[in-house]
Structures are given as structure tokens and as C-alpha cells.
C-alpha positions as CSV (number, residue, x, y, z in Angstrom):
1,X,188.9,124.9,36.9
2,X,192.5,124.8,35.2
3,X,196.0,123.0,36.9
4,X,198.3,124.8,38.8
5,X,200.6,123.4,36.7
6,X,200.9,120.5,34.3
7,X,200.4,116.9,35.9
8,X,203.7,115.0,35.8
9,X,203.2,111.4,36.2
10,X,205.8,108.2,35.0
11,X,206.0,105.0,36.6
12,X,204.2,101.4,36.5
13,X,202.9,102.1,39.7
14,X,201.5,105.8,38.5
15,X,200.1,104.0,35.5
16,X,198.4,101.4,37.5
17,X,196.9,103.7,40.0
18,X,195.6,105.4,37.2
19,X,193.8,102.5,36.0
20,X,192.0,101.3,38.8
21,X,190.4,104.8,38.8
22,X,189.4,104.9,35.8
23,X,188.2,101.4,35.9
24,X,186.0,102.8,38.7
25,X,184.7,106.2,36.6
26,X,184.1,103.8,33.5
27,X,182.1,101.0,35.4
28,X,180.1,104.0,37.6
29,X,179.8,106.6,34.7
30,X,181.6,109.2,36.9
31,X,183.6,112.4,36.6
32,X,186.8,111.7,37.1
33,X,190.2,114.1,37.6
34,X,193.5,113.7,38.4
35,X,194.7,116.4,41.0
36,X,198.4,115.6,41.5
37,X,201.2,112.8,41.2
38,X,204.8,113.5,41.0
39,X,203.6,117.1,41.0
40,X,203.2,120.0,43.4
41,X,204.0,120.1,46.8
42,X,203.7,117.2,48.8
43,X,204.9,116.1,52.7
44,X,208.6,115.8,53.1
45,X,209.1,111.9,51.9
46,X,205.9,111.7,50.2
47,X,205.5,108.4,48.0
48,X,204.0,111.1,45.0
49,X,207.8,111.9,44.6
50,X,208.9,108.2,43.8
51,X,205.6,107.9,41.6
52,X,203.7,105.6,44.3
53,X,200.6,107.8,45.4
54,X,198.3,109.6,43.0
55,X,195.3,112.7,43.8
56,X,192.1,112.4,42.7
57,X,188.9,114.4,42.7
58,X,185.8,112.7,41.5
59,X,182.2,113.8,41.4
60,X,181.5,110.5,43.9
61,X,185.0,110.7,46.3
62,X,183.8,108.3,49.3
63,X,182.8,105.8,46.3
64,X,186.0,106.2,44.8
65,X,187.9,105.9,47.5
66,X,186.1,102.7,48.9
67,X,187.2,101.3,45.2
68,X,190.6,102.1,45.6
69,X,190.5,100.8,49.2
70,X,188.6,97.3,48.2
71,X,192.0,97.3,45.3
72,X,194.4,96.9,47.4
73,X,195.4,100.7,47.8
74,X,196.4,102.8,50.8
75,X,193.8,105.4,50.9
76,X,193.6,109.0,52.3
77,X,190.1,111.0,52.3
78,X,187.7,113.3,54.2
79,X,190.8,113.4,56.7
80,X,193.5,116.7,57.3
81,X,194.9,117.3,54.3
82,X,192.6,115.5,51.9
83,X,189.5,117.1,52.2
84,X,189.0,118.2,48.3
85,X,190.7,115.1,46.8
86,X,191.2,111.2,47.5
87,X,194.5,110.2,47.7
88,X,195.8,106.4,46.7
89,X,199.1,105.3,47.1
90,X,200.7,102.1,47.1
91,X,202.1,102.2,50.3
92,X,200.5,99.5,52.1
């Protein structure tokens, strides 16, 4: 499976979305990849575009996305629009 295009991610916030997942792959022994951040198309005033929200596809998504939940993240998953990934964002 290769990118659509390269991943572009910056930010504290980015970095420490990143961490939590992988915190979660690490502790669970899970496949972990990230599917977008300030990248790709989003929704008109997405918080991916101010480095806030961060895609991810793992081989467990409702167990990563409780994690990311139970951490304090906004998350989006088996909903519209988020189907194939989990989406976290910091947006409260």
C-alpha cells in the first residue's frame, strides 16, 4: 500500500498525537500507520491544516481509538467519513 503523497506533519500538538499512538501500538504490539496530518484534502477548516488532528489506520482501530479517546483526544471512527482510518484531534 504506498501514500498518495508524502505525510507532512510539524507541530507539538502533531508530535504529541503521534505519541499517544504509538504508545498504544508499542504497549498492544500493533500495526500502526499514519494516514494523513497536514496533508491531503481535508473539510474546509479542518484542525489537520493548523496541525491539531492526525489519521490513523491500525490493524485494531476501535482499540485505538478507545486509547486516543480515554487520552484526552477528540475522536472520529466507524462514522461518515472515517470509515478506513481513526481520526484524533485535539479539538476538545
Amino acid at each position: 500500500m504506498g501514500l498518495r503523497e508524502p505525510i507532512q506533519a510539524s507541530g507539538v500538538m502533531t508530535r504529541w498525537i503521534c505519541d499517544v499512538a504509538a504508545m498504544w501500538a508499542l504497549r498492544h504490539g500493533s500495526e500502526l500507520r499514519i494516514v494523513s496530518a497536514q496533508d491531503h484534502r481535508h473539510a474546509p477548516n479542518s484542525l489537520h491544516y493548523d496541525g491539531l488532528a492526525v489519521d490513523f489506520w491500525a490493524d485494531d482501530m476501535p482499540a485505538l481509538a478507545r486509547w486516543m479517546d480515554a487520552h484526552g483526544l477528540r475522536v472520529f471512527w466507524d462514522v461518515p467519513g472515517h470509515y478506513a482510518h481513526v481520526h484524533a484531534d485535539a479539538g476538545g
